[in-house]
C-alpha positions in Angstrom: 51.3 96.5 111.5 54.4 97.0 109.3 56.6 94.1 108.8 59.3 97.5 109.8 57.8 96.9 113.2 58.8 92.8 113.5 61.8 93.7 112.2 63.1 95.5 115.1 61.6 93.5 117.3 63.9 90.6 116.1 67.0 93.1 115.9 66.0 94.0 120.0 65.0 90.6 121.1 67.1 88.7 123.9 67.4 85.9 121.5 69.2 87.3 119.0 72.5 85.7 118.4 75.1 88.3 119.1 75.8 87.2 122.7 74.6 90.1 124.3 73.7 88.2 127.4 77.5 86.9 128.1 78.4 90.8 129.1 77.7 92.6 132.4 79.5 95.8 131.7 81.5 95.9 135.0 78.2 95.2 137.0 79.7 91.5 138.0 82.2 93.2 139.9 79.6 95.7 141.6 77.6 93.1 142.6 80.7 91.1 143.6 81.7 94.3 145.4 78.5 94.9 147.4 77.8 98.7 145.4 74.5 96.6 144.2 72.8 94.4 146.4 68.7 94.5 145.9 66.5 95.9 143.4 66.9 99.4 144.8 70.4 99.7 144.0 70.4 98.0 140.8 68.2 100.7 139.6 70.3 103.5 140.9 73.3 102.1 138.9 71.3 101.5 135.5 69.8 105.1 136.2 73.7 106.4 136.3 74.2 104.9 132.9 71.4 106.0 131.5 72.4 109.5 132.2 75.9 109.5 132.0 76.6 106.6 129.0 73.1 105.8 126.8 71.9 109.8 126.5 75.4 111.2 125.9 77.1 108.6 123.9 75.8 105.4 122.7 72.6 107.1 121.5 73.5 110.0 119.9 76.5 107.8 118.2 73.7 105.3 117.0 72.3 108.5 115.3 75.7 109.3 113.5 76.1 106.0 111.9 72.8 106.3 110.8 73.1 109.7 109.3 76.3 108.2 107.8 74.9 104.6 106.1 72.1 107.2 104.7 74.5 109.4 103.2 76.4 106.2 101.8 79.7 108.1 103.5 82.0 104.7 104.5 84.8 107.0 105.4 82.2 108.8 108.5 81.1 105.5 109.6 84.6 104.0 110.2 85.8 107.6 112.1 82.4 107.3 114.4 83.1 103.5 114.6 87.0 104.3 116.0 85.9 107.2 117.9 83.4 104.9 119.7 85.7 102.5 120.3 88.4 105.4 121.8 85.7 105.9 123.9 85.1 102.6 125.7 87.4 103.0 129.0 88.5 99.2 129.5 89.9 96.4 127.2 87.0 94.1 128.1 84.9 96.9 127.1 86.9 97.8 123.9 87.2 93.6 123.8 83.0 93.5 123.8 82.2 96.6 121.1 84.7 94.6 118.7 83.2 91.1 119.3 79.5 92.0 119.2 80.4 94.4 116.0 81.6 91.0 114.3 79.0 88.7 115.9 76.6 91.1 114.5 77.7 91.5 111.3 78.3 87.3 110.4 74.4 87.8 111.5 73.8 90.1 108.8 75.5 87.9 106.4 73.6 85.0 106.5 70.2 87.0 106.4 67.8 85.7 102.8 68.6 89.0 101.5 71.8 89.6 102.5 73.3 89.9 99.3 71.2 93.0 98.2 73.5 94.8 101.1 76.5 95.8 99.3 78.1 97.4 102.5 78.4 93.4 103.9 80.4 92.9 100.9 82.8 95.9 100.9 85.8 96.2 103.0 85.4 99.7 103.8 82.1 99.5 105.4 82.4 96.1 106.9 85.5 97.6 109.0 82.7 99.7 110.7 80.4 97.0 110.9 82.7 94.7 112.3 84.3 97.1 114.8 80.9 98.2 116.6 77.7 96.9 117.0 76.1 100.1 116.9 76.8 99.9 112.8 75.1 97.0 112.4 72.0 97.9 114.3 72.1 100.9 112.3 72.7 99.1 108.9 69.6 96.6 110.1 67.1 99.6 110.5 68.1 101.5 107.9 67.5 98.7 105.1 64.2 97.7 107.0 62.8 101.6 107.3 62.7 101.6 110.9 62.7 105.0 111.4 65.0 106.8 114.0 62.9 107.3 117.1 61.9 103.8 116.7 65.3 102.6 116.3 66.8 104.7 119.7 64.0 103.6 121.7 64.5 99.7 120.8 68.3 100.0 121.2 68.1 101.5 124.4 65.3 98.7 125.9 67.3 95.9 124.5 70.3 97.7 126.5 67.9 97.7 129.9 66.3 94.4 129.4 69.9 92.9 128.9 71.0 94.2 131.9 68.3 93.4 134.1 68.2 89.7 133.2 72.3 89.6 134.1 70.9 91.5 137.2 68.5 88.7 138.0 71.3 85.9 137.2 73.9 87.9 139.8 72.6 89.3 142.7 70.6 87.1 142.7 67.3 88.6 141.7 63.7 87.4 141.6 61.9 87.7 138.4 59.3 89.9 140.2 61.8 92.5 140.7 63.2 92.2 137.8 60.3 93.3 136.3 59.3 95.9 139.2 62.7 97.7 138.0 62.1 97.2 134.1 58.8 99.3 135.1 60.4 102.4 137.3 62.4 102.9 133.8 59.5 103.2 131.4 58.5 106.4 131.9 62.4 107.8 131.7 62.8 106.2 128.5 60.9 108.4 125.6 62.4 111.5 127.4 66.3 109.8 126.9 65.5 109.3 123.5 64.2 112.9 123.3 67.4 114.4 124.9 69.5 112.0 122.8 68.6 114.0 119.3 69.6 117.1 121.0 73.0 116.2 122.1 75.9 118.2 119.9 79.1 116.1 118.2 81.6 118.4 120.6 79.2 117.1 123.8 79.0 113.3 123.2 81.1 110.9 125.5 81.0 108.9 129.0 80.6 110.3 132.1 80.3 107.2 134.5 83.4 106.4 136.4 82.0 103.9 138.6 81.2 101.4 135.5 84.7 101.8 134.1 86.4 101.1 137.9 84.0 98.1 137.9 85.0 97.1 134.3 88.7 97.4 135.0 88.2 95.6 138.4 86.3 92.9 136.6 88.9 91.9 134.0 91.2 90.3 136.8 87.8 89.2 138.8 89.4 85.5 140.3 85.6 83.7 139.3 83.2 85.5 137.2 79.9 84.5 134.6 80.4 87.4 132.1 82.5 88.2 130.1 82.9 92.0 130.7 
């Protein structure tokens, strides 16, 4: 087994210190709400962001700063870094891109070999690093050869598995079917992945409403565990 292969699991691994498990993504406020109450439903609302958020935007983006830190382009990095961020529909979501971008690149920094990554020590690629955490992730598999099919399919289960363990914390959610709805989504993911490489610059974006209601509902929620 390559040491590629540990690498990403580290870069996908619940443990890793970029406080990915303080956000919800507006699902606080849709359990608060009642629009997810059991397993059933919190299935039906990751499906809708599978479809309408992972496949059309965060996915193909991931593939743009990729193509971009392999063509050593800072200036295309920084535009898909802002037009990311353009593209996050509530301050607390615009709020999380930025902090986990900069929790993820102070990471980086203190990595053993670190200093062999001269974009870490430039200011016009650490703008793009620090504005989204999609550049990072894409910096990390780039210098550690994970290749690109590897790399969308660990981003996207780190996305899932996130979720599902807030799911479990909220509704509140037993382990069991935490796991039972982890399962229903294994079989959907390769295909994602698959349509993902397919998607066109002009067709990338958002299409799920009901997270960004919940978001912008959530960032005047009266008592609340997440912070978006």
């Amino acid at each position: 087994m390559s040491a590629a292969y540990f690498r990403l699991q580290q870069l996908i691994s619940p443990s890793l210190p970029i406080g990915a498990f303080t956000y919800s993504q507006g699902m606080e406020w849709a359990v608060e709400s009642g629009w997810i109450k059991k397993a059933d439903s919190l299935y039906d609302w990751l499906d809708s962001l599978l479809s309408g958020t992972m496949v059309t935007m965060e996915l193909p983006m991931l593939l743009r700063f990729a193509d971009a830190i392999d063509a050593g382009d800072a200036d295309a990095c920084l535009q898909h870094a802002a037009f990311l961020l353009s593209c996050r529909e509530t301050s607390e979501l615009r709020a999380e891109e930025n902090q986990r971008g900069q929790a993820f690149t102070a990471l980086l920094d203190k990595l053993p070999e670190s200093a062999e990554w001269p974009e870490l020590n430039n200011s016009e690629w650490r703008a793009s690093l620090e504005m989204s955490q999609l550049a990072g992730f894409a910096l990390a598999c780039h210098k550690w050869q994970i290749n690109r099919e590897d790399m969308l399919c660990g981003y996207l289960w780190s996305w899932l598995e996130n979720m599902v363990i807030g799911a479990v914390k909220l509704i509140p959610l037993g382990q069991s079917d935490g796991q039972r709805v982890l399962f229903r989504f294994t079989e959907k993911l390769g295909h994602a992945c698959e349509q993902a490489f397919a998607v066109e610059d002009d067709d990338i974006g958002a299409s799920s409403p009901a997270q960004a209601i919940a978001s912008s509902l959530h960032e005047t929620q009266y008592c609340r565990l997440f912070r978006s």
